[in-house]
C-alpha positions, 0 to 999 in steps of 0.5 A: 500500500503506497501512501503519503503518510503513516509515520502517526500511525502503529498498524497499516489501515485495515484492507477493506477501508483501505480500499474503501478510501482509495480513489486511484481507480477512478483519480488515475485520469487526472495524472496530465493535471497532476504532472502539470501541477507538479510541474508548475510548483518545483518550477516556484520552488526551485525560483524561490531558492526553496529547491536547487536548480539541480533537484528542479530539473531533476524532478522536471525531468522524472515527471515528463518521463512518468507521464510519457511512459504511462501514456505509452503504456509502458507504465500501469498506474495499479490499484496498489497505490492509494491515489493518482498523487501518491502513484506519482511520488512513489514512481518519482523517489523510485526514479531520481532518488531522494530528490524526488522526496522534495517535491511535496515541499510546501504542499498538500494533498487538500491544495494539490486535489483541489487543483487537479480538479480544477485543471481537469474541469477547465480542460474538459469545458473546452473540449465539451464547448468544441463539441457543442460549437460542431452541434451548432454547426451542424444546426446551421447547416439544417437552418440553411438548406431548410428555410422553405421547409414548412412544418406546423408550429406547436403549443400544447402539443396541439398545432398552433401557426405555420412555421419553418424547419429553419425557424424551429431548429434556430430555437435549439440553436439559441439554446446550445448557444446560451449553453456555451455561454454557461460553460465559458462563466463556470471557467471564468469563475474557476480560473483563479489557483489554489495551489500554495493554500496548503492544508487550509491555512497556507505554509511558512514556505516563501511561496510565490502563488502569483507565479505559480498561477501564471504558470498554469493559465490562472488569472490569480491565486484564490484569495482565501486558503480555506476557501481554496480547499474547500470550494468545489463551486464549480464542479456544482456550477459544471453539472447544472450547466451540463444538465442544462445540455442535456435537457435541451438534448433531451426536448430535441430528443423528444421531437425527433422521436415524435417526428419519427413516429408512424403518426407524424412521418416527418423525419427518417433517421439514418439507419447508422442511429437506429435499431430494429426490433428483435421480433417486428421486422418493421420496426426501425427504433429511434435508440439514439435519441431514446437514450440521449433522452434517458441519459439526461437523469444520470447528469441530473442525478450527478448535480443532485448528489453533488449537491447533498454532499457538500451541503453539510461539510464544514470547513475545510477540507472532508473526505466527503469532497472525494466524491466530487470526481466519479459522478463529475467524470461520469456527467463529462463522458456522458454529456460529451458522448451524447452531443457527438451522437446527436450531431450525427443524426441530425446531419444525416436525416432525411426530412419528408418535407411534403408530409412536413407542408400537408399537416401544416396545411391541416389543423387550422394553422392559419387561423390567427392569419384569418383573424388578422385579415378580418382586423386589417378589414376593421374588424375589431381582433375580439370580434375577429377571434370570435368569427374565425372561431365559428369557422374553425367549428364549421371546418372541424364539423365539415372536415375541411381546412380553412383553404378548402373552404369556398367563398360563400362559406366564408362570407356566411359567417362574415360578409367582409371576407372576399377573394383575397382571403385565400392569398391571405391564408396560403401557407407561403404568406402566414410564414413570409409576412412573419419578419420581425425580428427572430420570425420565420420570414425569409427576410428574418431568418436570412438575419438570423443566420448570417447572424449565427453564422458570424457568431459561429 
């Protein structure tokens, strides 16, 4: 058992509480972070006279070799040792000798953790940003290629006003695009070090934190050495930004399993992100947004117990805090995996966009422009509602749409319709007068895409 302590302590800990303390099965992964860490300190410490620098490079060079032989896999990091930390000391005092002794000098392990985690989140907020700016991309791309694809706009679930595939899928783009927005503020508010705060109050080291911080892309030290081993703010603020992700996956998930279905017919998913029935050789399943779906309640789940877990800690550092490593990393892979598969299927469906137009056609859509017909005639719009609602209840009786409907129907509820009413009411016209801003008029939606696009 390969442990940073012991000297206080007459008989090694008992196996199984051993194991029950133990993080380096799931820790191992932040060793590029703890390497860099390390690195960053021997770096002070050798500038501030506090190591030689003999034992600096010494120890530069014994950590570079640890992180390229493990990543060559000519080094396994095994269960024997007790956490990532103490897997690189011992493998750096096996390497160099008692030089490797000192690079723990004016650290520990509260500072160090809280660090690591701190660099793993940052680097993982830009890789997830880089998959949701190619979700986004991929979003764009439909937006483009689908500005007169028509398709009935819902409230309720039950059809509302005409729209456009390119307006509908520009909503989603506005989401993922506030997502990123989160994700950049949780790295601003994270971005300052804790290395150098020690335990929890500091060292009577002569360390330089400013300098250290600069070494490793932080704005500054943080200001408070209790608060520095103790704040896993971010790691909470990461898990509700990814589960904002993952909600918006999962409404987009939702409609691309309703499209999909037999009762709507307006999307066909690539057979690469579907999956067939064991016993119904029909059925071609929509699995990857089912799943996406499903996985939203692990991240949830993950910000829920992080949140229990840190609400009756007191300061400074507790044990409970290991706990903010497996369910983040978990929410990372899963929320990373789910962007990625769901920017491939959206890039390679296919949309039945005449099936698309005829039920916007149906359902009475263009009932709120038949009002406005009458207002722009000088029917007052409460009247006007009432008079297109008496004609909704005539076509639902009759089975006929408001385009279907002749004149003299028309003009039996209300003599002020006349022949452009039909103009009025086309399908083409309720989407093409909508442009004021973020509407989905070509004039509007042209807007909103060169607009998205610059921003891309």
């Amino acid at each position: 058992m390969a442990q940073l302590w012991g000297g206080r302590f007459t008989k090694e800990t008992d196996k199984l509480a051993y194991a029950f303390n133990a993080s380096i099965s799931f820790d191992r992964r932040l060793l590029p972070q703890d390497i860099a860490g390390s690195c960053a300190h021997v770096k002070m410490l050798a500038k501030q006279g506090i190591l030689t620098e003999q034992e600096r490079d010494a120890i530069l060079q014994g950590l570079e070799s640890i992180l390229v032989d493990v990543q060559a896999g000519k080094l396994q990091i095994t269960e024997q040792y007790e956490d990532v930390h103490s897997f690189v000391e011992a493998n750096l005092i096996a390497r160099i000798g008692d030089a490797g002794k000192k690079l723990h000098t004016g650290r520990s392990r509260n500072d160090q953790v809280a660090l690591d985690m701190k660099l793993y989140v940052r680097d993982e907020i830009a890789n997830i940003d880089e998959e949701l700016k190619e979700l986004l991309q991929t979003l764009l791309e439909q937006m483009k290629a689908n500005r007169d694809t028509f398709m009935p706009g819902f409230t309720h679930l039950q059809k509302a006003q005409p729209t456009t595939l390119a307006h509908h899928f520009g909503a989603y783009f506005e989401m993922f695009r506030r997502d990123r927005g989160r994700l950049a503020d949780v790295k601003k508010r994270l971005n300052l070090c804790p290395l150098g705060s020690g335990a929890l109050a500091g060292t009577t080291y002569p360390l330089d934190r400013a300098y250290t911080a600069e070494l490793l892309g932080f704005d500054g030290p943080t200001r408070n050495s209790m608060d520095s081993v103790s704040d896993r703010d971010y790691v909470l603020e990461l898990l509700s930004a990814l589960s904002m992700v993952m909600m918006h996956l999962s409404r987009f998930s939702e409609e691309v399993i309703l499209w999909n279905s037999n009762e709507y017919q307006f999307v066909e998913i690539d057979d690469g992100y579907s999956t067939g029935s064991s016993i119904m050789p029909q059925k071609k399943n929509p699995d990857i947004a089912e799943l996406v779906r499903g996985k939203t309640g692990r991240v949830y789940g993950a910000l829920t117990a992080m949140l229990t877990t840190m609400k009756g800690i007191p300061l400074a550092y507790d044990k409970d805090m290991q706990e903010d490593k497996e369910g983040t990393f978990d929410a990372i892979d899963t929320v990373k995996g789910c962007v990625r598969l769901f920017s491939g299927m959206l890039r390679t469906m296919r949309f039945h966009k005449p099936r698309m137009e005829e039920s916007a056609k149906h359902g009475f859509t263009n009932a709120t422009d038949a009002a406005d017909y009458l207002v722009n005639h000088g029917v007052p719009f409460r009247d006007a509602h009432g008079i297109v609602g008496q004609l909704v209840l005539y076509g639902i009786q009759h089975h006929k749409a408001l385009d279907d409907f002749t004149l003299e129907e028309f003009q039996a509820v209300s003599a002020v319709f006349a022949q452009d009413i039909y103009d009025a009411i086309s399908l083409e016209t309720c989407v093409e007068k909508r442009n004021t801003t973020g509407a989905p008029g070509s004039a509007a939606m042209d807007a909103e895409i060169a607009e998205a696009e610059a921003y891309l």
